[in-house]
N, CA, C and O atoms as CSV, one atom per row, in Angstrom:
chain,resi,resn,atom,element,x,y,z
A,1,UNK,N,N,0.090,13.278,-7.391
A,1,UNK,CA,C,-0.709,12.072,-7.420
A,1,UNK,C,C,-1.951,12.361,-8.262
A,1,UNK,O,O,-2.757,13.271,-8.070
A,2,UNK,N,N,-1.978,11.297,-9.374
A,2,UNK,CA,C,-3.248,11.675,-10.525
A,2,UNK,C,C,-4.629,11.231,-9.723
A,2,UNK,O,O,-4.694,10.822,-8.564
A,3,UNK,N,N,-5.589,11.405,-10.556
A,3,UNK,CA,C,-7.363,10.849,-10.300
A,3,UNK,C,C,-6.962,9.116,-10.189
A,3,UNK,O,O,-7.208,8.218,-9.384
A,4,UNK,N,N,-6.307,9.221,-11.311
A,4,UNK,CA,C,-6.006,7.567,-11.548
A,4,UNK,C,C,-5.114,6.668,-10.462
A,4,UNK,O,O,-5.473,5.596,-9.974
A,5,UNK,N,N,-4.150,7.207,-10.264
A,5,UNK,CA,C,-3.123,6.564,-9.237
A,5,UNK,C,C,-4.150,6.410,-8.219
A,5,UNK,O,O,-4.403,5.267,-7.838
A,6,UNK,N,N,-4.892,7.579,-7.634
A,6,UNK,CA,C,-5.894,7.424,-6.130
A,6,UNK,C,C,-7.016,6.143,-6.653
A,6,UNK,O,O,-7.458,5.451,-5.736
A,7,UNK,N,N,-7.360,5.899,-7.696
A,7,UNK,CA,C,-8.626,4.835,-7.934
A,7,UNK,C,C,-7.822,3.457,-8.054
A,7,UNK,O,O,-8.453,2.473,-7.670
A,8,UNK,N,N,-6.172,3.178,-8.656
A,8,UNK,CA,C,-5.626,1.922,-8.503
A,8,UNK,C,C,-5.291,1.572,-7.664
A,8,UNK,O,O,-5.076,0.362,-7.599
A,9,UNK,N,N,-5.004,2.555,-6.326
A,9,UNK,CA,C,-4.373,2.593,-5.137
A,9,UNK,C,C,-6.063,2.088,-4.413
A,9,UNK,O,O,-6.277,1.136,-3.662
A,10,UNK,N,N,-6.679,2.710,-4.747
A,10,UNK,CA,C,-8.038,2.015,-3.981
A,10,UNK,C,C,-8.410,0.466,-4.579
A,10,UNK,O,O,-8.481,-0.600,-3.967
A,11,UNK,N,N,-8.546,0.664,-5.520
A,11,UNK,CA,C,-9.439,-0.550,-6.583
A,11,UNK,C,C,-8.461,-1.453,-5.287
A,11,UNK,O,O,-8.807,-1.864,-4.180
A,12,UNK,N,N,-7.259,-1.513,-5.945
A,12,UNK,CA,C,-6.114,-2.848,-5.181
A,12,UNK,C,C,-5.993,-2.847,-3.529
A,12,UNK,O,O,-5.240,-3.633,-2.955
A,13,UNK,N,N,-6.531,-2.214,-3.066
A,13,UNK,CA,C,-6.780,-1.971,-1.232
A,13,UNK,C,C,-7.937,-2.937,-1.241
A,13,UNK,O,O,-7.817,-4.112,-0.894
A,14,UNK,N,N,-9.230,-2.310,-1.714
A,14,UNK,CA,C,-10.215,-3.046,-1.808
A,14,UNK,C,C,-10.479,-4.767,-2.015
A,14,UNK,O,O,-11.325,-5.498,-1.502
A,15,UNK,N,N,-9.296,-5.080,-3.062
A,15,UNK,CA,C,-9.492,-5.780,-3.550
A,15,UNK,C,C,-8.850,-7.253,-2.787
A,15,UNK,O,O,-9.229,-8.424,-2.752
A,16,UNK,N,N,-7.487,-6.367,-2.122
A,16,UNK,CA,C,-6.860,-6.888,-0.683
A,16,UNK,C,C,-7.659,-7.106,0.309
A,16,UNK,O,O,-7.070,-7.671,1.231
A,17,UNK,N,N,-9.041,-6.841,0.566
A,17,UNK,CA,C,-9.363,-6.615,1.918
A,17,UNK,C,C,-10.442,-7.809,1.604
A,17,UNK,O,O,-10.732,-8.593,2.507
A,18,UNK,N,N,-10.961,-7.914,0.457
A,18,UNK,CA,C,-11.986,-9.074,0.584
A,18,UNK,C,C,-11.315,-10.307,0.090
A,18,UNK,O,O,-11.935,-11.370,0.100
A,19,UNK,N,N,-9.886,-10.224,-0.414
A,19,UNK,CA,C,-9.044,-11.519,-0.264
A,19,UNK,C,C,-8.452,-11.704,0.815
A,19,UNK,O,O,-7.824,-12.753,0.962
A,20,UNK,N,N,-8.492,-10.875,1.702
A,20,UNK,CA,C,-7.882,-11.450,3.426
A,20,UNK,C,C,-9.243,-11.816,4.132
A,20,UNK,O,O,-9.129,-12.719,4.960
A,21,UNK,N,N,-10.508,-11.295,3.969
A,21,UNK,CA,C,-11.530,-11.128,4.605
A,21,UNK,C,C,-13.051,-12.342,3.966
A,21,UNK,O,O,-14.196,-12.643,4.304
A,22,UNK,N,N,-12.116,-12.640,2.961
A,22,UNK,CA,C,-13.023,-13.981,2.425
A,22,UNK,C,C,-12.927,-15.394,2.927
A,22,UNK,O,O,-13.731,-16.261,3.271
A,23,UNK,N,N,-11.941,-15.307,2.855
A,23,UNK,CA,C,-11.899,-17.087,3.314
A,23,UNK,C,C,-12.680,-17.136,5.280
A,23,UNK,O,O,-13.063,-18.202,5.763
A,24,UNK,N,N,-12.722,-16.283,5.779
A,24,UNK,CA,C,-13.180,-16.207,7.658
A,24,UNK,C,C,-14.829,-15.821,6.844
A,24,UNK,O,O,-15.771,-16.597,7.002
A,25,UNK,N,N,-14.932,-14.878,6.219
A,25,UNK,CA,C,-16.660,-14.595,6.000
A,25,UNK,C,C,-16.989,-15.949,5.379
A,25,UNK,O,O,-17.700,-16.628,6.121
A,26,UNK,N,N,-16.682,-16.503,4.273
A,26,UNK,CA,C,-17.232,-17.017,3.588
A,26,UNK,C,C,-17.479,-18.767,4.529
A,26,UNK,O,O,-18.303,-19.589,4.126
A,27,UNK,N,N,-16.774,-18.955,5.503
A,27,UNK,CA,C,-16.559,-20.190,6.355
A,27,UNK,C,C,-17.437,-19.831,7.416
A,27,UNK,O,O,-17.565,-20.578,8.385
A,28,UNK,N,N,-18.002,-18.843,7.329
A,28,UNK,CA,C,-18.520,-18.082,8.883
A,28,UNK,C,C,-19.893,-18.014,8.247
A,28,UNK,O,O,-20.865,-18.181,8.985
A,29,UNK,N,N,-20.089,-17.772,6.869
A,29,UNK,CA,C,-21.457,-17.644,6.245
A,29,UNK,C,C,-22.004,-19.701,6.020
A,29,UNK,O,O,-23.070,-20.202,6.377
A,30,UNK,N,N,-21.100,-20.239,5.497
A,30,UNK,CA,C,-21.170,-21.894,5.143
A,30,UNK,C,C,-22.005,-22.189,6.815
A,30,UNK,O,O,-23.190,-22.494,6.959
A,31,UNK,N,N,-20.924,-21.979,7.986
A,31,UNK,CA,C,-21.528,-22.619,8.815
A,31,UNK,C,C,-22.893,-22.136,9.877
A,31,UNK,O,O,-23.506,-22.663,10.805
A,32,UNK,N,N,-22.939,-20.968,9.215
A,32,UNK,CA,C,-24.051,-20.547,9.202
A,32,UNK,C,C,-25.410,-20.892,9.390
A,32,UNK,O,O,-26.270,-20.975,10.268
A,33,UNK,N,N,-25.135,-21.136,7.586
A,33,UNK,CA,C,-26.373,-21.410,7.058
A,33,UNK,C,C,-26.245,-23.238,7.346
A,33,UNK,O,O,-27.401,-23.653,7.262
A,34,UNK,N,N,-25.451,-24.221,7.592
A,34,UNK,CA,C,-25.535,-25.194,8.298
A,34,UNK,C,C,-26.524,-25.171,9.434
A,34,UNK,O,O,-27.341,-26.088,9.523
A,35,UNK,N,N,-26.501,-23.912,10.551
A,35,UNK,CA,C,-27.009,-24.158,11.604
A,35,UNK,C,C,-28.282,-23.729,11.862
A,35,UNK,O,O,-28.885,-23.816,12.932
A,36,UNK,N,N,-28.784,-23.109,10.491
A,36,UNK,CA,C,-29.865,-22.378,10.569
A,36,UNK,C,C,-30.614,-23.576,9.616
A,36,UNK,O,O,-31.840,-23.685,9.619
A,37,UNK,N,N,-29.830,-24.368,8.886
A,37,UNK,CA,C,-31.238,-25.810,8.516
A,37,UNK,C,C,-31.339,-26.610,9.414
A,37,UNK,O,O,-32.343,-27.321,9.390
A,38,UNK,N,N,-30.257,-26.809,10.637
A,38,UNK,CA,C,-30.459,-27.885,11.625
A,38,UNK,C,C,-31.668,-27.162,12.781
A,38,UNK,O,O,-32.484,-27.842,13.404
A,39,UNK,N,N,-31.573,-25.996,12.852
A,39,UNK,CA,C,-32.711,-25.004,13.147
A,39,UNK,C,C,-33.907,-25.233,12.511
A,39,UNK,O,O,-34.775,-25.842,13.137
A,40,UNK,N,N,-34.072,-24.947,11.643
A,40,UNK,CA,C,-35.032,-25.124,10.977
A,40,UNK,C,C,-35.395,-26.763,10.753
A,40,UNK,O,O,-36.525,-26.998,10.327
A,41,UNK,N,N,-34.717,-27.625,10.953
A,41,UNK,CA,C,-35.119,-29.379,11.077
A,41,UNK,C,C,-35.397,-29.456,12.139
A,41,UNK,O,O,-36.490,-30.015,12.216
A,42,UNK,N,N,-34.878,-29.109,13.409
A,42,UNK,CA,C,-35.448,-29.736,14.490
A,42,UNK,C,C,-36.193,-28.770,14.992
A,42,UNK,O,O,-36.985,-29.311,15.764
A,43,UNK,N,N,-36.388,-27.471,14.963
A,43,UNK,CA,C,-37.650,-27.227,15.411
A,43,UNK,C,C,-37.082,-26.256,16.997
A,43,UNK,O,O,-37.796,-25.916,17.941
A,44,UNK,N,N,-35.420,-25.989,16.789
A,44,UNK,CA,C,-34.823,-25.766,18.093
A,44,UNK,C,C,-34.484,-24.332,17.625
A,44,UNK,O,O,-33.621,-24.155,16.765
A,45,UNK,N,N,-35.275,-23.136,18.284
A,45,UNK,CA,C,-34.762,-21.806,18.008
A,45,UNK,C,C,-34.042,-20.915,18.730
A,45,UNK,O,O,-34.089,-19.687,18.671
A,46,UNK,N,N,-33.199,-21.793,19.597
A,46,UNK,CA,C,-32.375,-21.196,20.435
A,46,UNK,C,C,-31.185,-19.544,19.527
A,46,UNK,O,O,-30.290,-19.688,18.694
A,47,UNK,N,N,-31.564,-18.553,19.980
A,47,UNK,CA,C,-30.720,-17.642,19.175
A,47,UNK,C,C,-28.726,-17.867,19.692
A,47,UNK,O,O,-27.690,-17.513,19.129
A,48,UNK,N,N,-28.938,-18.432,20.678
A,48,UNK,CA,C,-27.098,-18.471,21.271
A,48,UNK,C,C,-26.220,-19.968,20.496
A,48,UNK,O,O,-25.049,-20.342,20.437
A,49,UNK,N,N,-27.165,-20.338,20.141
A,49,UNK,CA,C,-26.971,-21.669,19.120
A,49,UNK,C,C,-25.664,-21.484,18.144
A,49,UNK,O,O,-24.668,-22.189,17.981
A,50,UNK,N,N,-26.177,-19.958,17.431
A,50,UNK,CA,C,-25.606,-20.007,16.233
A,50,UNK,C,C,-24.120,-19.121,16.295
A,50,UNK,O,O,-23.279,-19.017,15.402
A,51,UNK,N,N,-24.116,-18.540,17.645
A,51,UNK,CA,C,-22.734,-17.493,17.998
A,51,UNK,C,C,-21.682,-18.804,18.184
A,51,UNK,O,O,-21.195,-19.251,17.146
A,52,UNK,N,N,-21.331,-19.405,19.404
A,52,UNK,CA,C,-20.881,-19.981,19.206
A,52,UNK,C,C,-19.760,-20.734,18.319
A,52,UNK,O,O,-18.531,-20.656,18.293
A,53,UNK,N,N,-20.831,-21.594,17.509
A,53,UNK,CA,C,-19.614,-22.325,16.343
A,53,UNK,C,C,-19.583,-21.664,15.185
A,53,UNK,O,O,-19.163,-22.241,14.182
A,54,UNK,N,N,-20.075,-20.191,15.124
A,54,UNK,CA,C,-19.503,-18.939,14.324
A,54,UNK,C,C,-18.239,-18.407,14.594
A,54,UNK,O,O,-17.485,-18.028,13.698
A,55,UNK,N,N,-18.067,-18.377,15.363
A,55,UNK,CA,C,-17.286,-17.658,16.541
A,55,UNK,C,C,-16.118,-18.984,16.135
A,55,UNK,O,O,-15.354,-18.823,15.183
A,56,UNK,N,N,-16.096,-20.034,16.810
A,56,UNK,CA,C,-15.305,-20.577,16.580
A,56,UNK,C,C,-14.669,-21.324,15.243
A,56,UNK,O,O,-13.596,-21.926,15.255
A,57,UNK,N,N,-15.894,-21.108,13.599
A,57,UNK,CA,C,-15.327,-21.767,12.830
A,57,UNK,C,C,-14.368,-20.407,12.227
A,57,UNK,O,O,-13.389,-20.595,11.505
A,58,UNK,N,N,-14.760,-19.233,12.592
A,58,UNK,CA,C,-13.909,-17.948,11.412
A,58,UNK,C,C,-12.349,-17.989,12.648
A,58,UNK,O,O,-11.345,-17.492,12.138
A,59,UNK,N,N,-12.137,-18.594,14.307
A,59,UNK,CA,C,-11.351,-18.718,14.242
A,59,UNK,C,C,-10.597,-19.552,14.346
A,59,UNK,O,O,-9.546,-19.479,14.983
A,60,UNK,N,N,-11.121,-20.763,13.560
A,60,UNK,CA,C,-10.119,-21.828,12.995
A,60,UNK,C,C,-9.720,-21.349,11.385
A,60,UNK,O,O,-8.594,-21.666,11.000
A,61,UNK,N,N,-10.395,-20.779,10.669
A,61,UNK,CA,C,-10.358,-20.586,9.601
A,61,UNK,C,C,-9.236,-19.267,9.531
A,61,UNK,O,O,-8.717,-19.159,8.420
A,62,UNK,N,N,-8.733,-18.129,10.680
A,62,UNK,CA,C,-7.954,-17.339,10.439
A,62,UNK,C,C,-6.597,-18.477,10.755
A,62,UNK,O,O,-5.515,-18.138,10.277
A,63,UNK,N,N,-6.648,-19.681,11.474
A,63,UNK,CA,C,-5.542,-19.995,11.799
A,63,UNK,C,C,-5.249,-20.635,10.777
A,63,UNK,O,O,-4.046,-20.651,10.517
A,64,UNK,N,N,-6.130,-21.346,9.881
A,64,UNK,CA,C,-5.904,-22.329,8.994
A,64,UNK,C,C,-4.942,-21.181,7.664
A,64,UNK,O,O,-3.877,-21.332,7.066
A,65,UNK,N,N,-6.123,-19.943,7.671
A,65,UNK,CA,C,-5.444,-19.448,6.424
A,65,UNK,C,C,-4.781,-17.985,6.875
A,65,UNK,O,O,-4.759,-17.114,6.006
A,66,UNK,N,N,-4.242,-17.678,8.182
A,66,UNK,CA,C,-3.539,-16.613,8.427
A,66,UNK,C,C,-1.884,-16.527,7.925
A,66,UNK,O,O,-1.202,-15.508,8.039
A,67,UNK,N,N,-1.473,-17.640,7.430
A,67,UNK,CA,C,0.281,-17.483,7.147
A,67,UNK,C,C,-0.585,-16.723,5.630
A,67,UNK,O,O,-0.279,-15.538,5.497
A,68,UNK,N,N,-1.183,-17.049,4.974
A,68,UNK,CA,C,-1.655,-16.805,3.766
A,68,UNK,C,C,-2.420,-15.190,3.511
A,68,UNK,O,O,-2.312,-14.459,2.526
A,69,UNK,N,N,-3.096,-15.002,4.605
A,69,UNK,CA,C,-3.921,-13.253,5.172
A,69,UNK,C,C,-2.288,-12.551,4.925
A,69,UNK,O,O,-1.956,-11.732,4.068
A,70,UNK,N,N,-1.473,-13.170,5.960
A,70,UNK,CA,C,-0.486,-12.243,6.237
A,70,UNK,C,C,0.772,-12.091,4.975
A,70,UNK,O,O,1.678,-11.259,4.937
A,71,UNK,N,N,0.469,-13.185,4.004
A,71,UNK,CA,C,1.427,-13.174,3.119
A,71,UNK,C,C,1.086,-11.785,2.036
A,71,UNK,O,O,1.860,-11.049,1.424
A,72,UNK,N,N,-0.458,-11.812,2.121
A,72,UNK,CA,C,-1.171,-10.654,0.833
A,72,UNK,C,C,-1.105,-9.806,1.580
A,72,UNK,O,O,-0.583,-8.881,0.957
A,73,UNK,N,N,-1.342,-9.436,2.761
A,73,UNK,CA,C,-1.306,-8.270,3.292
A,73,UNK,C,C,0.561,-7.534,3.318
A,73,UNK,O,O,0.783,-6.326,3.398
A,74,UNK,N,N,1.182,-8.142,3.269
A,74,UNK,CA,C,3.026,-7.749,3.020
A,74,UNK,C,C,3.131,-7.394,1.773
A,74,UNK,O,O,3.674,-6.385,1.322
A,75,UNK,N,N,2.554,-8.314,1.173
A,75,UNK,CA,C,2.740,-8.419,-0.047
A,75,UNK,C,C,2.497,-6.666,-0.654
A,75,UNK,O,O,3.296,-5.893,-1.183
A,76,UNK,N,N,1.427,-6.554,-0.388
A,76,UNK,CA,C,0.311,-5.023,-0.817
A,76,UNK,C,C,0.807,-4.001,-0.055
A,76,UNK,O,O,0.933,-2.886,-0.560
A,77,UNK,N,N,1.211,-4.279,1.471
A,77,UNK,CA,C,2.303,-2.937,1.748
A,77,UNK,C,C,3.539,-3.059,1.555
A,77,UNK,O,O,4.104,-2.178,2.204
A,78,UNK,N,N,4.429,-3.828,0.879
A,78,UNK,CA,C,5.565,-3.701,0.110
A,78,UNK,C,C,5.177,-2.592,-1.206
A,78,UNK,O,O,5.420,-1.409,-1.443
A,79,UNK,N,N,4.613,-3.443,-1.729
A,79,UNK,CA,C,4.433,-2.973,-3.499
A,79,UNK,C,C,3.934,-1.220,-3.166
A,79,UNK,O,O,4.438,-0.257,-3.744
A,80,UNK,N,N,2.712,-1.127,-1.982
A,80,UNK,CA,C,2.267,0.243,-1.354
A,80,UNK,C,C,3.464,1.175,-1.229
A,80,UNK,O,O,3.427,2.315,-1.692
A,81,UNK,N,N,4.821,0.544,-0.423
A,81,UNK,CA,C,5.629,1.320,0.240
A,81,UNK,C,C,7.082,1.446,-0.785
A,81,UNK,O,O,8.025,2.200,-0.542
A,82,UNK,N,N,6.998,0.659,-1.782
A,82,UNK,CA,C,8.177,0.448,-2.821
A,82,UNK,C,C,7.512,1.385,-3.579
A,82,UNK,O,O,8.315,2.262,-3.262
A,83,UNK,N,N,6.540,2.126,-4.500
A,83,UNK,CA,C,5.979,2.648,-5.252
A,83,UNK,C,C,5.827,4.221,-4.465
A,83,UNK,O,O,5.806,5.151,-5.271
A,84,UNK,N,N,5.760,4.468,-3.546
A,84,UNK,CA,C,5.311,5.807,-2.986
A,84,UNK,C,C,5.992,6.873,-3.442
A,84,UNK,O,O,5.437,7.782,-4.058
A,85,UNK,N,N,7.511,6.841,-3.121
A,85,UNK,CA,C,8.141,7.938,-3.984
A,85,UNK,C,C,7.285,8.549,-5.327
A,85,UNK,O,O,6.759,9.651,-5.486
A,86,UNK,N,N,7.373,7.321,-6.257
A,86,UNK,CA,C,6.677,7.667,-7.436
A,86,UNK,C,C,5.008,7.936,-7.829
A,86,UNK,O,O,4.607,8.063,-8.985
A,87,UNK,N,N,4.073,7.996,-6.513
A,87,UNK,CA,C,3.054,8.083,-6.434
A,87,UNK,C,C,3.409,9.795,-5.801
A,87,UNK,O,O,2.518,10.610,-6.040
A,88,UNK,N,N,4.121,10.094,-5.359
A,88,UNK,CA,C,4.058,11.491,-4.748
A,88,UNK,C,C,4.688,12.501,-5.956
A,88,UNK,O,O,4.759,13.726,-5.855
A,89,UNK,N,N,5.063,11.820,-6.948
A,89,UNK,CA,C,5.775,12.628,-7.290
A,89,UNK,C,C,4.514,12.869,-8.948
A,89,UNK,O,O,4.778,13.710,-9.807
């Protein structure tokens, strides 16, 4: 296994993990920052405010886009587990 094979084998792990791990952060950051201007408008600084419908929008958002998490994630240990022979060798 070259320098190179170990950095494409990473680069493409990496690159898997914030395309399964984006769509829940990035819906979890949106409603967020939603609740932190309605915070900041009304004047209500309750800290348990914002767990909550965090909590519950990243898990509507794994259900909405989990056939899709789980399609890239097969996807990347196929291609991982079809290629290994030739990564060891």
């Amino acid at each position: 296994m070259t320098d190179q094979v170990v950095i494409s084998l990473a680069r493409e792990a990496v690159l898997t993990v914030l395309l399964v791990a984006g769509p829940a952060l990035g819906i979890g950051m949106l409603v967020g920052l939603i609740i932190s201007i309605f915070q900041a408008t009304t004047q209500i600084q309750e800290q348990t405010l914002t767990f909550v419908p965090k909590i519950v929008a990243v898990l509507v958002s794994i259900v909405i886009f989990g056939p899709w998490m789980i399609r890239i994630l097969v996807d990347f240990s196929e291609r991982l587990l079809s290629n290994l022979p030739a990564y060891i060798l």
